[in-house]
C-alpha positions as CSV (number, residue, x, y, z in Angstrom):
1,X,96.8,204.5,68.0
2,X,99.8,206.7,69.6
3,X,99.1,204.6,73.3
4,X,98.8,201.8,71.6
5,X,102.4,202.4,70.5
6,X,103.5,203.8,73.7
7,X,102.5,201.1,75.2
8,X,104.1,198.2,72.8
9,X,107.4,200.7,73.1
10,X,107.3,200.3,76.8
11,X,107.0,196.8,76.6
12,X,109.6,196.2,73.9
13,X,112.2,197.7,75.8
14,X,111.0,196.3,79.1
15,X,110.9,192.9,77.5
16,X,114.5,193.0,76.4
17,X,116.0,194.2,79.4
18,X,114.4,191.3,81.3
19,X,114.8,188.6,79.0
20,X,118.8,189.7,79.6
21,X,118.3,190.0,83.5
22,X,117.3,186.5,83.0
23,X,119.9,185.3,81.6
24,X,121.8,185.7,85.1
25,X,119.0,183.3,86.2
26,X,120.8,180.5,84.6
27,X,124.3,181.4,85.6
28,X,123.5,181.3,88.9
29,X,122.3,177.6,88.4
30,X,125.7,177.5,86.3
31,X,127.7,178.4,89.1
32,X,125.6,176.5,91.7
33,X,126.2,173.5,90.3
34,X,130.1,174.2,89.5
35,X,131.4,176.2,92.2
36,X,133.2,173.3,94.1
37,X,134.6,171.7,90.9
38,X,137.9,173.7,90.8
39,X,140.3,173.2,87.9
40,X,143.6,171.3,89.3
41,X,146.8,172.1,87.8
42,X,149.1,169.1,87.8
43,X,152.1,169.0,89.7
44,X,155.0,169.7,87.0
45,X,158.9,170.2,87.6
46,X,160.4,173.2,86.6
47,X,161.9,171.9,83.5
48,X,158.5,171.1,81.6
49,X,156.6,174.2,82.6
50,X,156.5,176.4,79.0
51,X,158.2,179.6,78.3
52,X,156.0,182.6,78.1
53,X,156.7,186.1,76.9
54,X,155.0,188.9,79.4
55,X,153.6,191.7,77.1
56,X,153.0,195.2,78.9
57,X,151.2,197.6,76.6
58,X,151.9,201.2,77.4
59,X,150.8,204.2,76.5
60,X,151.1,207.4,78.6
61,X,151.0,206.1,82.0
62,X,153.7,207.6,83.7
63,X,152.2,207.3,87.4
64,X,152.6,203.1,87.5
65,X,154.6,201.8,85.6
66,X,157.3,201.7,87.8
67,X,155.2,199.7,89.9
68,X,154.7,197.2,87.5
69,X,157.9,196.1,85.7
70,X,159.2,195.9,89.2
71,X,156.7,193.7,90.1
72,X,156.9,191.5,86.6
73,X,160.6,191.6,87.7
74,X,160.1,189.6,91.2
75,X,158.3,187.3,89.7
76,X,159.2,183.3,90.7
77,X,160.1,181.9,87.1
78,X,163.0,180.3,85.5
79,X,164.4,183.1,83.9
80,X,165.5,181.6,80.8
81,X,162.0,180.3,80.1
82,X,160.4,184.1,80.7
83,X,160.4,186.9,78.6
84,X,159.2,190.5,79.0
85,X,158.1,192.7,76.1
86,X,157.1,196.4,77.2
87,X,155.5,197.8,74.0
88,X,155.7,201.5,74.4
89,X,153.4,204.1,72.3
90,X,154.0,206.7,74.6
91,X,154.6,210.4,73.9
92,X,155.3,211.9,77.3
93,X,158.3,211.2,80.2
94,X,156.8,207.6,80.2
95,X,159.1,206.3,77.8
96,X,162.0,207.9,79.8
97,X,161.0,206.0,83.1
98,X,160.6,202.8,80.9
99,X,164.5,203.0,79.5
100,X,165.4,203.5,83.4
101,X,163.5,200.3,84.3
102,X,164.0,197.9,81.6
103,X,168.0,198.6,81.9
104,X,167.6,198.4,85.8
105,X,165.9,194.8,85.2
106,X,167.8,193.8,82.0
107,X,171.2,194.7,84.9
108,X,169.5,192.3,87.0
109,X,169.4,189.2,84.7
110,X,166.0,189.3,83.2
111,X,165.1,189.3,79.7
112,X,163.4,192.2,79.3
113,X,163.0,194.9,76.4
114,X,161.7,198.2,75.5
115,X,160.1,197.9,72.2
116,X,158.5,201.1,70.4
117,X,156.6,200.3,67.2
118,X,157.3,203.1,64.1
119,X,153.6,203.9,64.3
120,X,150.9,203.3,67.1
121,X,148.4,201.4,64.5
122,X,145.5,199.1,66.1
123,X,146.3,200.9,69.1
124,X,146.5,198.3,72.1
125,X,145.6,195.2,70.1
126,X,148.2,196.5,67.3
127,X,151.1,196.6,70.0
128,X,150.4,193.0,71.4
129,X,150.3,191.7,67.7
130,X,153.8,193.5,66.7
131,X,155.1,192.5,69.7
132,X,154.0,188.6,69.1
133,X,155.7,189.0,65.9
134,X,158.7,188.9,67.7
135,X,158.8,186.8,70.1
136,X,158.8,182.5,70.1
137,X,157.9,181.2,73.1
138,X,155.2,178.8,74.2
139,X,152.5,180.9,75.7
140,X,151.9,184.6,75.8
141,X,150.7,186.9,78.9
142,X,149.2,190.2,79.3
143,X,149.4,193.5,81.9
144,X,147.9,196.3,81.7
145,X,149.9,199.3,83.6
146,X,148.0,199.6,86.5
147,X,148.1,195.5,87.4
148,X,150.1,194.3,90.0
149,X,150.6,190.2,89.9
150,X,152.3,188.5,92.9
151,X,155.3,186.9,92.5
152,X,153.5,183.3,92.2
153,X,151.7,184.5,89.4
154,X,153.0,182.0,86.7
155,X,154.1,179.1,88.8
156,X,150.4,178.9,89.4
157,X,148.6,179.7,86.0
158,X,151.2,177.7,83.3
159,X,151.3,174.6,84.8
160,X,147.1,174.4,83.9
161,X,148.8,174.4,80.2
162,X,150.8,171.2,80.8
163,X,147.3,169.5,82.0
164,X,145.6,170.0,78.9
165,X,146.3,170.5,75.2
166,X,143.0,171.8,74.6
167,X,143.5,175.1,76.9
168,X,143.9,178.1,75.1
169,X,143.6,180.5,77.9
170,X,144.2,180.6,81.7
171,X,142.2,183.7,83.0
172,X,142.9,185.0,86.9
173,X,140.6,187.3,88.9
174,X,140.9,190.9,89.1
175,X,141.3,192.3,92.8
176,X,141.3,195.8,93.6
177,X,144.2,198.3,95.3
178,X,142.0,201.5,95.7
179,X,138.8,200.0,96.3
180,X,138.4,202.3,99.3
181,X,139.4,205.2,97.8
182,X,135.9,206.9,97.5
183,X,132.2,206.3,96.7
184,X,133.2,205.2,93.1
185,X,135.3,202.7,93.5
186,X,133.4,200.9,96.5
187,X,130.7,200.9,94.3
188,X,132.8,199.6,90.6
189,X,134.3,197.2,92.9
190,X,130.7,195.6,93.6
191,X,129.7,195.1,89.7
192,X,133.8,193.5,89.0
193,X,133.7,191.3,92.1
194,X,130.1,189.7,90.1
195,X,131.4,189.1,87.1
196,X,135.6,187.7,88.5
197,X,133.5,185.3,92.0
198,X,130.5,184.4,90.0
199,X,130.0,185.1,85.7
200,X,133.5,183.8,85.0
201,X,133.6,180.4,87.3
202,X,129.9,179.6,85.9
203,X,131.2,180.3,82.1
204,X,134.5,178.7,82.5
205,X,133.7,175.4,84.4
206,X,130.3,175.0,82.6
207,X,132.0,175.3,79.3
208,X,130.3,178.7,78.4
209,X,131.4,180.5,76.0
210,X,133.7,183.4,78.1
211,X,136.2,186.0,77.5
212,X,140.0,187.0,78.5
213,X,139.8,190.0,80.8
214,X,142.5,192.2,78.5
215,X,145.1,191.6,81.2
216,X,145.6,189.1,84.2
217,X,145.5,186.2,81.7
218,X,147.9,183.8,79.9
219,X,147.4,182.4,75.9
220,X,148.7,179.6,74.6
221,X,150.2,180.9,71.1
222,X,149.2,178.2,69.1
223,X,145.4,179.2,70.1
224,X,146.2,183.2,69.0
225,X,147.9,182.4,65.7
226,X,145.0,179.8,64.8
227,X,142.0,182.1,65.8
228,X,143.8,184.6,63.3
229,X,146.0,187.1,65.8
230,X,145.1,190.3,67.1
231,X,143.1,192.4,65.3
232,X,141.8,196.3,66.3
233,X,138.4,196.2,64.3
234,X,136.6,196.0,67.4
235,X,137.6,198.1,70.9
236,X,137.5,194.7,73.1
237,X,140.6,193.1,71.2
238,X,140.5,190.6,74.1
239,X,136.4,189.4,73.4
240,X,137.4,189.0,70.2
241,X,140.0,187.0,70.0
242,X,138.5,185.0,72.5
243,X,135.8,184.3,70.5
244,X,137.0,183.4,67.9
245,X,139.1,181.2,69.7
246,X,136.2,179.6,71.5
247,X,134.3,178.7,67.8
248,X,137.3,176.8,66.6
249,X,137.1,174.4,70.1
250,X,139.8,175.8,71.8
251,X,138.4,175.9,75.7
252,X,139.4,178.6,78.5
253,X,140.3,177.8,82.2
254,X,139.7,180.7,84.7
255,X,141.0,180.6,88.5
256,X,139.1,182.6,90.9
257,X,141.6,181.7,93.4
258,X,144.7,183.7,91.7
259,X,144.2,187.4,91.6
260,X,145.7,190.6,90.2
261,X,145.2,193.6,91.6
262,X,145.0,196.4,89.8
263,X,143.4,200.3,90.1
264,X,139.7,201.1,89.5
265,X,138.8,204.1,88.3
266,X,138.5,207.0,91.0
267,X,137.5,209.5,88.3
268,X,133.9,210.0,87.2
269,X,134.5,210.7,83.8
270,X,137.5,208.1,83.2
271,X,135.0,205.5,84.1
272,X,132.8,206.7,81.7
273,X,135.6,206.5,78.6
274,X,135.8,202.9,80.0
275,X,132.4,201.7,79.9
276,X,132.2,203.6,76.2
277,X,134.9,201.3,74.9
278,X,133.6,198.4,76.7
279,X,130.4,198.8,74.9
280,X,130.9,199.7,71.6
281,X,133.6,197.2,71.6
282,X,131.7,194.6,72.8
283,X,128.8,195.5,70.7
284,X,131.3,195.4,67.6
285,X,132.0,192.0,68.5
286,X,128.4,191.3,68.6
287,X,127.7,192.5,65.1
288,X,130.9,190.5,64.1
289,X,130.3,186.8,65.3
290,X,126.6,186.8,66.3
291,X,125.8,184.9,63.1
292,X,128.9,182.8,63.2
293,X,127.9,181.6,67.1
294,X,124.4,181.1,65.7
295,X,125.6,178.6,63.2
296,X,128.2,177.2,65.1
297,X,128.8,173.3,66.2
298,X,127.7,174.8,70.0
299,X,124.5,173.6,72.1
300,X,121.8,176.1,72.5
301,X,122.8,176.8,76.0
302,X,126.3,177.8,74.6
303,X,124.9,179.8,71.7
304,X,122.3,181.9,74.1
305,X,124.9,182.6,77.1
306,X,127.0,183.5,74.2
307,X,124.1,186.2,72.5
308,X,123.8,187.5,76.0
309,X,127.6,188.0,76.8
310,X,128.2,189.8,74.0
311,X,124.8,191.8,74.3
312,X,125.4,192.9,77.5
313,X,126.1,196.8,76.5
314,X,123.5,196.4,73.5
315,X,120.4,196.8,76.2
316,X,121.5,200.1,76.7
317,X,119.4,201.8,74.2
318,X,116.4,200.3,75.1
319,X,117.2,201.2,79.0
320,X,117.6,204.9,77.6
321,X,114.2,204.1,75.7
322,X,112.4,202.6,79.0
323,X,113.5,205.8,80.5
324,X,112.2,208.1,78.1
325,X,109.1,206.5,77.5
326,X,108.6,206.2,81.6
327,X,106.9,209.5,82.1
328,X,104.5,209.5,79.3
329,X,103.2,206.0,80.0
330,X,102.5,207.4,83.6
331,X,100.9,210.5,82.3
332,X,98.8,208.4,80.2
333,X,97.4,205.9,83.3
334,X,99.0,202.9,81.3
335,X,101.3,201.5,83.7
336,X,98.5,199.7,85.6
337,X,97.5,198.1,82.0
338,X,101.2,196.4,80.7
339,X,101.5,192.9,81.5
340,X,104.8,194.1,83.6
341,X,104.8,191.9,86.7
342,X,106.9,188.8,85.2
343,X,109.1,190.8,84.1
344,X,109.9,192.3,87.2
345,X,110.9,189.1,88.7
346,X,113.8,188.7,85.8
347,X,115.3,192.2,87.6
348,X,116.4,190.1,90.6
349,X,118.6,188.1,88.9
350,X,121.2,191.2,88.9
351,X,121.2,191.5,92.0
352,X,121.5,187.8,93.4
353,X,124.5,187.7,91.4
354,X,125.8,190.9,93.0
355,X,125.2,189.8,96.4
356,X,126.4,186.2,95.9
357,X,129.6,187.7,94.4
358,X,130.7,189.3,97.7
359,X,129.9,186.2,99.9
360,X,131.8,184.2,98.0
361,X,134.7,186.8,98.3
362,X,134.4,188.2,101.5
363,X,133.9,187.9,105.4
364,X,132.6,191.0,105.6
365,X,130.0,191.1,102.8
366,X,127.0,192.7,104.1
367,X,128.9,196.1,104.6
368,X,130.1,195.8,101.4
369,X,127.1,195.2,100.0
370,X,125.5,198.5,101.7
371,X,127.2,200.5,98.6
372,X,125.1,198.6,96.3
373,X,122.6,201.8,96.1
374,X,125.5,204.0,95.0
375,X,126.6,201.4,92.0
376,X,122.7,201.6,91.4
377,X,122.9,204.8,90.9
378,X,126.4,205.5,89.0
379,X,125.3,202.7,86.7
380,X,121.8,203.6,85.8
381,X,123.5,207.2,84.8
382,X,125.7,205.6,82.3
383,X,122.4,204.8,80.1
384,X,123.3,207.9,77.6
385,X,127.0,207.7,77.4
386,X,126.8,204.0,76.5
387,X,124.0,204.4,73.8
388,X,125.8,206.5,72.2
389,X,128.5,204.2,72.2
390,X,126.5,201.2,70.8
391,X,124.7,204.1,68.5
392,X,128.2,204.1,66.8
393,X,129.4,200.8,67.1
394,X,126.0,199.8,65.2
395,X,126.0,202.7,62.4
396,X,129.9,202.6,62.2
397,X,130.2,205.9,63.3
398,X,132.9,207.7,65.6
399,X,135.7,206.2,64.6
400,X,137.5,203.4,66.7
401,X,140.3,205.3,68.5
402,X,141.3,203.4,71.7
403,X,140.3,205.9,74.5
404,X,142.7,204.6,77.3
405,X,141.5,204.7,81.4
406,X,144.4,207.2,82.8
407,X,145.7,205.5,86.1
408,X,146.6,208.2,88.5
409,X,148.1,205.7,91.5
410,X,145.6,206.5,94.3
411,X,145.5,203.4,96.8
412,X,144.3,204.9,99.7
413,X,142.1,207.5,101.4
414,X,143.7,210.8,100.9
415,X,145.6,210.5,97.9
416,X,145.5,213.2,95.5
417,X,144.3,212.5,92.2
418,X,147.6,213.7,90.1
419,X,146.7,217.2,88.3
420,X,148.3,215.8,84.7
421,X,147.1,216.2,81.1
422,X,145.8,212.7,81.6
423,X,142.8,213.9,83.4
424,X,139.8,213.4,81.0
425,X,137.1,216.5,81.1
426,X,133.7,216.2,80.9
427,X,132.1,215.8,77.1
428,X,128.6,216.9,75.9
429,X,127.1,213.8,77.7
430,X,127.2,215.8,80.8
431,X,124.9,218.3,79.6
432,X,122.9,215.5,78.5
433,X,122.7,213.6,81.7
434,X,121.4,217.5,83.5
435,X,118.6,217.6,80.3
436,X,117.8,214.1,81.1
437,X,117.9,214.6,85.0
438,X,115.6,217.0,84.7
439,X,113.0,215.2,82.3
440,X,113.3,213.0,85.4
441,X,112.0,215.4,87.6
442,X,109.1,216.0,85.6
443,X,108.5,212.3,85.6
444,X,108.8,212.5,89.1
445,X,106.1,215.1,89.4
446,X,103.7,213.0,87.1
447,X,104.3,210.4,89.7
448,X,103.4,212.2,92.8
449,X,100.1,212.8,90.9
450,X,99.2,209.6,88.8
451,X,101.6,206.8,89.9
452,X,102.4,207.0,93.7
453,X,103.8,203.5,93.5
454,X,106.5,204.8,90.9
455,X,108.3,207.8,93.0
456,X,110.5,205.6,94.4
457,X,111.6,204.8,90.9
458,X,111.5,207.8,89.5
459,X,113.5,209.2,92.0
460,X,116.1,206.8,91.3
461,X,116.7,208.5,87.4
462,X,116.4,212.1,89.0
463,X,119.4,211.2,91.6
464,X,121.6,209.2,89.0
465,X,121.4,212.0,86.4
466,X,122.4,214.6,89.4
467,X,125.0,212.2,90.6
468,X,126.7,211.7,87.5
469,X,127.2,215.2,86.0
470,X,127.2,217.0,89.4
471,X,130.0,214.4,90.5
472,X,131.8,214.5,87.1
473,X,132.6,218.0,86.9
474,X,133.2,219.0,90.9
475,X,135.6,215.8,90.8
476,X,137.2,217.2,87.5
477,X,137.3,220.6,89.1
478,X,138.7,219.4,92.0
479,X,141.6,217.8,90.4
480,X,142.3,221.2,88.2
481,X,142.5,223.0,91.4
C-alpha cells in the first residue's frame, strides 16, 4: 500500500510538471508559424498620435532614478501631448532627488509632477490607480525605476493605437544593462530573453491570451477603466488587469523589436523576493479568473495557454514534491517500474524555447547559451521559496505586502553592489535550502547504490541547494563588508 502511494505521488507530480513543459510544445508551433508576421504600425502625423501620461512608481530607489526621469525627459514626443506622473511612496533621500529632477525637467518645458499619495495603500498597483485618477489623457504608460527607454520609445509604440481600436495594450521587450555583471544575471538573462524573443510574440500574434510586463508597456485608458482599474488583491497588478482586459475582447500588441532595458537582479536573495511575488501573485490571479477563462467566449487553445500562463508558478509545489519523494522511490527500486519515459520528452520543451530565444536575439548565441547550467541550477533552487509563496497565495496566508527588487545601479563588471538598508538578508528559506541540500546528498548516496543512471540528477539538487544558500549569504556578506 505505502509504494503504491509513493509511486502514484511520484507520478502525480511528474505528470503535472510535464503536462506544463508541454505546453511550450505548442508555443513553439505558435511562434513558428507567427514569427515573420510582425504587427505594422501605420504611418501617422504628429498631430493624430494620442496623448499619453508616463506613470513612474517609486518607492525607495534612490540609486536610479535619476537615470530615469532624465531619460523619460529626452524622449521624442510632442510635449503638449505627454505627461509625466512620478508617484512617490518613498521614505528615504529618494524623494529629495525626485523634487531636484522633476523641477530640473518641469524648467525644461516638460509636464512633469511629483505626486505623493497621503497613504501608500495597494502599494504599486494603488499608486498607478491614484495617479490615473488624475490625469485625462488618451493612453497611459508605465516605468519601473530601473528601466531605461530610448528616446524613440513612443513615436514607435502609440502609433500601433491609431491602427486599431481594438488594442488595449502595446507591450515592448525587456533588454538587459547588467547582464554581464556576474553568474546571476547571465543566467536570469537566459530565462527573460525566452519568454520577451519567443512566449510573448507566439501569445501576442497568435491571439493568446498574454500579459503586460509591469513596465515597458503602453494602455489605452478606455481598456483600464472598462476592465475595472487597478486593483492590489493580487501581487502581479499587471496579470491581472490584463486579464481581465483580455475576457472582455480587448486584444494586446507586443513588439519584440522595441526594447527597454532595464537592471536584473545581481543579488541572490533580491531575486528570490522577486520570484516570491511573481508567484504568489500569479498564482492569486489563477485562483481569481481560472473559472471565469474556463467559461469564457475563448477557444480551447486560448483557455489552456491561458490555465498554463497563469499556472506557471503553481507547479512549484509539486517540483518540491518530485524532489522529496526522489530519494525514497530510488531506495525502494521503483523508478525502473513508473511509466516515466513520455514524460521525459515534455522536459525538452523548456529548453528548445530557451535556446531558440537567444538565436533569435543574438549573433553570438551559443556562448550565451553555455550559462544555461547555471540558470539550471539557480532555478531548480527556487523550488522552496516559491512553494511557500503559492502555499500562501492558495491558503490566503502571509499577507500581500509588495516586497519591491532594490536596484543597486551595477552595469558592469566591477561595480560594487551599494552597502544601503535596501540590501535584503537572507530569511529562513536559507536554512531550508542547506536541510534540503543535504536530503539531496543522501539521495545522492541511494543513487550511487541503487540508481546509477540517477547521479547525474541527483547531483543536480545537491549543487542548486549549495549554490543557492552558499551564494546568498557570502553575496550578502560581501555587500555588508
Amino acid at each position: 500500500m505505502l509504494l503504491t502511494l509513493l509511486g502514484a505521488g511520484y507520478m502525480l507530480a511528474a505528470g503535472v510538471i510535464a503536462l506544463y513543459s508541454a505546453s511550450f510544445f505548442i508555443l513553439l508551433t505558435v511562434y513558428f508559424f507567427n514569427r515573420k508576421r510582425a504587427p505594422v504600425a501605420p504611418d501617422v502625423p504628429d498631430g493624430d498620435l494620442l496623448s499619453v501620461t508616463l506613470q513612474l512608481p517609486i518607492y525607495n530607489e534612490q540609486h536610479v532614478v535619476d537615470r530615469l526621469i532624465d531619460a523619460v525627459g529626452a524622449l521624442d514626443y510632442a510635449r503638449d501631448k505627454l505627461r509625466v506622473q512620478v508617484l512617490d511612496d518613498s521614505t528615504d533621500e529618494t524623494t529629495d532627488l525626485l523634487r531636484a529632477k522633476v523641477d530640473e525637467w518641469r524648467a525644461r518645458g516638460l509636464d512633469i509632477e511629483l505626486i505623493r499619495r497621503p497613504e501608500r495603500i495597494g502599494y504599486k498597483a494603488g499608486a498607478l490607480a491614484y495617479g490615473l485618477s488624475r490625469c485625462e489623457t488618451a493612453c497611459v504608460g508605465t516605468f519601473d525605476a530601473d528601466f531605461v527607454p530610448a528616446p524613440d520609445f513612443l513615436r514607435r509604440v502609440m502609433p500601433h493605437f491609431n491602427g486599431s481600436p481594438n488594442v488595449a495594450l502595446v507591450q515592448t521587450r525587456w533588454a538587459h544593462l547588467n547582464v554581464d555583471y556576474n553568474l546571476l544575471t547571465r543566467a536570469q538573462s537566459l530565462s527573460m530573453d525566452q519568454h520577451f524573443a519567443i512566449e510573448q510574440v507566439a501569445r501576442s500574434r497568435g491571439d493568446l491570451p498574454m500579459s503586460m510586463n509591469g513596465t515597458g508597456g503602453v494602455w489605452r485608458r478606455e481598456t483600464i477603466e472598462q476592465a475595472g482599474g487597478w486593483t492590489a488583491d493580487t501581487l502581479t497588478e499587471d496579470l491581472d488587469l490584463s486579464y481581465r482586459a483580455f475576457m472582455l475582447g480587448w486584444r494586446f500588441r507586443y513588439l519584440v523589436d522595441v526594447s527597454v532595458p532595464g537592471e536584473i537582479p545581481p543579488q541572490l536573495t533580491a531575486y528570490k523576493v522577486q520570484q516570491a511575488r511573481w508567484a504568489k501573485g500569479s498564482t492569486q490571479c489563477l485562483l481569481k479568473h481560472a473559472g471565469k477563462l474556463l467559461r469564457a467566449d475563448l477557444s480551447p487553445l486560448q483557455k489552456a495557454m491561458g490555465m498554463s500562463h497563469l499556472g506557471q508558478y503553481a507547479i512549484q509545489p509539486f517540483v518540491l514534491l518530485l524532489f522529496v519523494l526522489t530519494p525514497p522511490v530510488l531506495a525502494a527500486g521503483l523508478l525502473s517500474k513508473l511509466p516515466l519515459a513520455p514524460l521525459g520528452i515534455a522536459s525538452l520543451a523548456p529548453t528548445m524555447i530557451l535556446a531558440m530565444g537567444q538565436i533569435a536575439l543574438y549573433p553570438d548565441w551559443i556562448g550565451r547559451l553555455l550559462y544555461f547550467p547555471a540558470l539550471l541550477l539557480f532555478n531548480t533552487g527556487m523550488m522552496l521559496s516559491n512553494s511557500r509563496a503559492v502555499f500562501e497565495a492558495v491558503t490566503h496566508r502571509g499577507g500581500n505586502a509588495f516586497k519591491r527588487t532594490p536596484k543597486f545601479r551595477v552595469v558592469q563588471r566591477g561595480d560594487r553592489l551599494a552597502s544601503t538598508r535596501y540590501v535584503i538578508r537572507p530569511d529562513w528559506t536559507t536554512v531550508g535550502e542547506i536541510v534540503l541540500g543535504l536530503y539531496a546528498v543522501v539521495g545522492l548516496a541511494i543513487a550511487f547504490v541503487d540508481a546509477p543512471g540517477m547521479i547525474l540528477y541527483m547531483a543536480v539538487y545537491v549543487a542548486s541547494f549549495a549554490l543557492l544558500a552558499a551564494g546568498s549569504l557570502w553575496q550578502t556578506r560581501q555587500i555588508g563588508d
